[in-house]
C-alpha positions as CSV (number, residue, x, y, z in Angstrom):
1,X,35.6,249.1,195.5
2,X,34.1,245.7,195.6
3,X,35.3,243.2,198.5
4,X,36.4,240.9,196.0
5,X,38.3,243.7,194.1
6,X,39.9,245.2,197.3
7,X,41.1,241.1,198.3
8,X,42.8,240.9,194.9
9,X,44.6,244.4,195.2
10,X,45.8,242.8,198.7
11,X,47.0,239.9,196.7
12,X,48.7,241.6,194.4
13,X,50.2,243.7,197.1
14,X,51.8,240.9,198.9
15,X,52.7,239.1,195.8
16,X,54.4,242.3,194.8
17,X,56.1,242.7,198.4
18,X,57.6,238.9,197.9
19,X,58.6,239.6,194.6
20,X,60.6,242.5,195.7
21,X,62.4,240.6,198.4
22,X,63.2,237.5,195.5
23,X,64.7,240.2,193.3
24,X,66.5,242.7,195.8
25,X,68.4,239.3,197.2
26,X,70.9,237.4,196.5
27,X,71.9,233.2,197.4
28,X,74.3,233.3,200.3
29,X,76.3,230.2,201.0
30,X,78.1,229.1,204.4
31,X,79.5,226.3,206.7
32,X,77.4,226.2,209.6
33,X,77.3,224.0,212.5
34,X,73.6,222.9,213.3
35,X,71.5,219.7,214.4
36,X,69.9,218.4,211.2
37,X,66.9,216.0,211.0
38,X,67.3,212.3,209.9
39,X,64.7,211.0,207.7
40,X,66.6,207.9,207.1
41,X,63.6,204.4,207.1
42,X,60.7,206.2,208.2
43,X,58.5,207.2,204.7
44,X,56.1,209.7,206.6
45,X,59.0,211.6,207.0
46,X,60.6,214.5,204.4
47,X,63.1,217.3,204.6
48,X,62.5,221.0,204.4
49,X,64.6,222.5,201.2
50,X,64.2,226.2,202.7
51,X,64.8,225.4,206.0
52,X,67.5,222.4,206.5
53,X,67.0,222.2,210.3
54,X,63.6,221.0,209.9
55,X,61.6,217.8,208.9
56,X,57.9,217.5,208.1
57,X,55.2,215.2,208.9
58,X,52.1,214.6,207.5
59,X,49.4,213.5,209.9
60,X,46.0,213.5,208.6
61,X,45.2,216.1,206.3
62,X,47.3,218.0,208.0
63,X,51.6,218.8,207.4
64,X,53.8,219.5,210.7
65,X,57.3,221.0,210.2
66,X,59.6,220.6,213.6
67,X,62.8,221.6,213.9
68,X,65.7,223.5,216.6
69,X,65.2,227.4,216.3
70,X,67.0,230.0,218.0
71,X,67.3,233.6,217.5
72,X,69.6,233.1,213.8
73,X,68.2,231.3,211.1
74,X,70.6,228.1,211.8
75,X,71.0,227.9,215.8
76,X,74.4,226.0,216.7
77,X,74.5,224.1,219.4
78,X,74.7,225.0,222.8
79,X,74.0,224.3,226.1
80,X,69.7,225.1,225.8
81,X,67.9,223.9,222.6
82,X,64.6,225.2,222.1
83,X,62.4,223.5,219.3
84,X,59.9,225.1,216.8
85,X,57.0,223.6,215.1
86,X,54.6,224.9,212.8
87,X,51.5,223.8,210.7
88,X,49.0,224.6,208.5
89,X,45.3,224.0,208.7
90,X,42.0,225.1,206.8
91,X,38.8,226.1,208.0
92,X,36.7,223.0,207.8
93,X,39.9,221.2,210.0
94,X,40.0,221.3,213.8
95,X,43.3,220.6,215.9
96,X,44.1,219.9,219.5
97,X,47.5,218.5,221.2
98,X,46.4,215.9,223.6
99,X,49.1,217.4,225.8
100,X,51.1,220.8,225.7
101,X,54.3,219.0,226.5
102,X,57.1,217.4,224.1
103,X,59.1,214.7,225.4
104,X,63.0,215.4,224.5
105,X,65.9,213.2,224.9
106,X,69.7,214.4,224.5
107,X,72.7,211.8,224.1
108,X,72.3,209.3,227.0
109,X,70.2,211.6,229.2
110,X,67.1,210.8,230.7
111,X,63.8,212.2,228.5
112,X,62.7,215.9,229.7
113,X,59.1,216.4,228.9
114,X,59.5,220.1,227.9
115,X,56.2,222.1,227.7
116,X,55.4,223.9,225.1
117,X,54.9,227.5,225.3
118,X,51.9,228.8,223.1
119,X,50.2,228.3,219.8
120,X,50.9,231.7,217.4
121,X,49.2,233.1,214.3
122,X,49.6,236.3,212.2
123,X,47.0,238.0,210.1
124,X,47.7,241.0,207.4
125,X,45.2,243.7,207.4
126,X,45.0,247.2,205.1
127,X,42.1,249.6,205.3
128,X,40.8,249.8,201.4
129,X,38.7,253.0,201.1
130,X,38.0,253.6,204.7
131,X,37.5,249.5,205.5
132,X,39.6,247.2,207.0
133,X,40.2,244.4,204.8
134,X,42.4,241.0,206.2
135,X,44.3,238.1,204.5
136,X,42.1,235.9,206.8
137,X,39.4,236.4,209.3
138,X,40.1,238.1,212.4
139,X,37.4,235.5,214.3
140,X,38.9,233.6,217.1
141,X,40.1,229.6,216.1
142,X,39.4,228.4,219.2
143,X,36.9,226.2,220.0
144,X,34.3,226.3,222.9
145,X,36.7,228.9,224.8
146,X,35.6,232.6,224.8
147,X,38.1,235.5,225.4
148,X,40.8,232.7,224.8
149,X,42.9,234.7,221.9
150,X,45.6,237.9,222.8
151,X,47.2,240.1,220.8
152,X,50.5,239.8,221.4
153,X,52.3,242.3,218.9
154,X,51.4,245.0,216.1
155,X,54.0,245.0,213.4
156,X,53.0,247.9,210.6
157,X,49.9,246.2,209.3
158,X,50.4,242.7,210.8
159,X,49.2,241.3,214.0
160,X,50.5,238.3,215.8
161,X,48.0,236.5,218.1
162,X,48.5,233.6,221.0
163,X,46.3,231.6,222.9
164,X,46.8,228.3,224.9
165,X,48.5,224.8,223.1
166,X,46.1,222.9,225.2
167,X,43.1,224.1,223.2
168,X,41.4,223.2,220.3
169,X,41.3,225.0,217.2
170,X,40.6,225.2,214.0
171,X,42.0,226.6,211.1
172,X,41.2,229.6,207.9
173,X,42.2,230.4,204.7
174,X,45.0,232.9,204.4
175,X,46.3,234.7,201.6
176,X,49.5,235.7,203.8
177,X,50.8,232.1,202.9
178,X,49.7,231.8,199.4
179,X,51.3,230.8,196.6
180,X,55.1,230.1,195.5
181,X,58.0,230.5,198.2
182,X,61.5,229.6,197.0
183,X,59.5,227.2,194.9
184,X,57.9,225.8,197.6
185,X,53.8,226.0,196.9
186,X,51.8,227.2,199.8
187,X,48.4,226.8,200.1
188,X,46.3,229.7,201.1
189,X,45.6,227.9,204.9
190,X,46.3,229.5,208.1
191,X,49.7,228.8,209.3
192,X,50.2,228.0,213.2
193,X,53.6,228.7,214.9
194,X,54.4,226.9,218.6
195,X,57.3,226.8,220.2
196,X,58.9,225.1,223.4
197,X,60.7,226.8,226.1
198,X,64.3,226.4,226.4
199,X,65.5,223.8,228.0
200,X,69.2,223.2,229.5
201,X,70.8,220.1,227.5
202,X,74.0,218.5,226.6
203,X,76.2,220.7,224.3
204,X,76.3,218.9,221.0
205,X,74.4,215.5,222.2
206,X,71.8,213.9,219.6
207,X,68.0,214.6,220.5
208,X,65.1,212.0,220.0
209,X,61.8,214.1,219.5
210,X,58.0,212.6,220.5
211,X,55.4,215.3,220.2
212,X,52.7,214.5,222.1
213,X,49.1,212.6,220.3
214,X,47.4,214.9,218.3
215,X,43.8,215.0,217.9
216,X,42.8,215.8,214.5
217,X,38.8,216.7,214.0
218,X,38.3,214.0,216.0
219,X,41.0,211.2,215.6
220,X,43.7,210.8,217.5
221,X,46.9,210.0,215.3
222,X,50.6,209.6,216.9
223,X,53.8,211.4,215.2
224,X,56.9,209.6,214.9
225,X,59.6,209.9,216.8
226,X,62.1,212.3,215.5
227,X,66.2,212.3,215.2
228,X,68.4,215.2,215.0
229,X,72.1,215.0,214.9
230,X,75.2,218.2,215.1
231,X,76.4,218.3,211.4
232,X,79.0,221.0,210.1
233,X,77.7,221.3,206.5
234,X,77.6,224.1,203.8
235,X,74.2,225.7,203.7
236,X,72.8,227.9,201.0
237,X,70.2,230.6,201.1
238,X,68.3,233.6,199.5
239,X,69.2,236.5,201.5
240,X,68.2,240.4,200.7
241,X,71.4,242.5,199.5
242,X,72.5,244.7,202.0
């Protein structure tokens, strides 16, 4: 089978897969308590529909989403907040935090700069008539380091690597995250997941957000600071039938 022709059955496979999880599931509504992002005056802000605990930035060429994760899909408050940021880049764009620390304020605390704990990527492969074919390339992103990338899981016939937020990188296309989500459209780029430790707070406090300078193929920009306040709202979702 040609390369091309083996890429487009993996296309069609994960289109299929998606398409399967759209159909077996079903919109599930609740009232949850979470901390929400406030976009209110600042235009280089937006909300995510799918995820309502996260806002996005656009800096460069290049669209950040941040928001307070946990171990459910909306983590209530408690006494630790850990935060999660993700974002997307293609193969001609490098990227590099200027420092792997976030500085985090809760209620009338003093700021904590909070480090950040490693910069994540996952990459679908099948073997297609005895070769092993990938969503992306399986080449390390990072720049001017050697050895700098670990596997660190091995899920059926995806792989999760890490390497270290204070390096540069660059990004790949990805069929993993292309096309329509939820009516969200993704663009075929490699998506990048980093997270912070968690870090002991004030139960229910308001947090101020400033990620650190970012260094985009060569210019420096500066995010925003970010707001994110405890609401009790109702919150609907697609979820699979059980």
């Amino acid at each position: 089978m040609p390369v091309s022709s083996a890429l487009d059955s993996m296309k069609t496979s994960i289109a299929l897969l998606v398409g399967a999880l759209l159909l077996s599931g079903c919109t599930h509504c609740q009232v949850a308590t979470f901390y929400k992002p406030s976009t209110y005056g600042d235009s280089r802000l937006r909300t995510e529909s799918v995820m309502p605990t996260d806002v996005g930035i656009m800096l460069g060429n290049v669209p950040l989403s941040i928001g307070v994760c946990g171990n459910r899909y909306l983590a209530p408050p408690g006494d630790t907040v850990m935060l999660c940021i993700s974002l997307e880049l293609d193969e001609a764009t490098t990227f590099r935090f200027a420092e792997s620390m976030v500085n985090l304020e809760a209620g009338l605390s003093a700021p904590k700069a909070v480090s950040m704990t490693s910069v994540e990527y996952e990459i679908f492969c099948q073997v297609v008539e005895g070769k092993r074919r990938c969503t992306s390339n399986e080449e390390s992103p990072v720049v001017g380091a050697v050895n700098a990338v670990n596997k660190v899981s091995s899920v059926g016939t995806v792989d999760r690597y890490a390497f270290d937020p204070a390096l540069e990188f660059r990004g790949a296309m990805d069929m993993l995250h292309e096309g329509a989500w939820f009516g969200h459209r993704l663009t075929g780029k490699r998506r990048y997941y980093v997270r912070t430790v968690s870090t002991p707070i004030l139960r229910g406090a308001e947090l101020s957000v400033q990620l650190p300078e970012v260094i985009i193929n060569g210019n420096a920009f500066t995010p925003p600071k970010l707001n994110f306040r405890v609401v009790t709202e109702e919150v609907c979702r697609m979820v699979p039938l059980a």
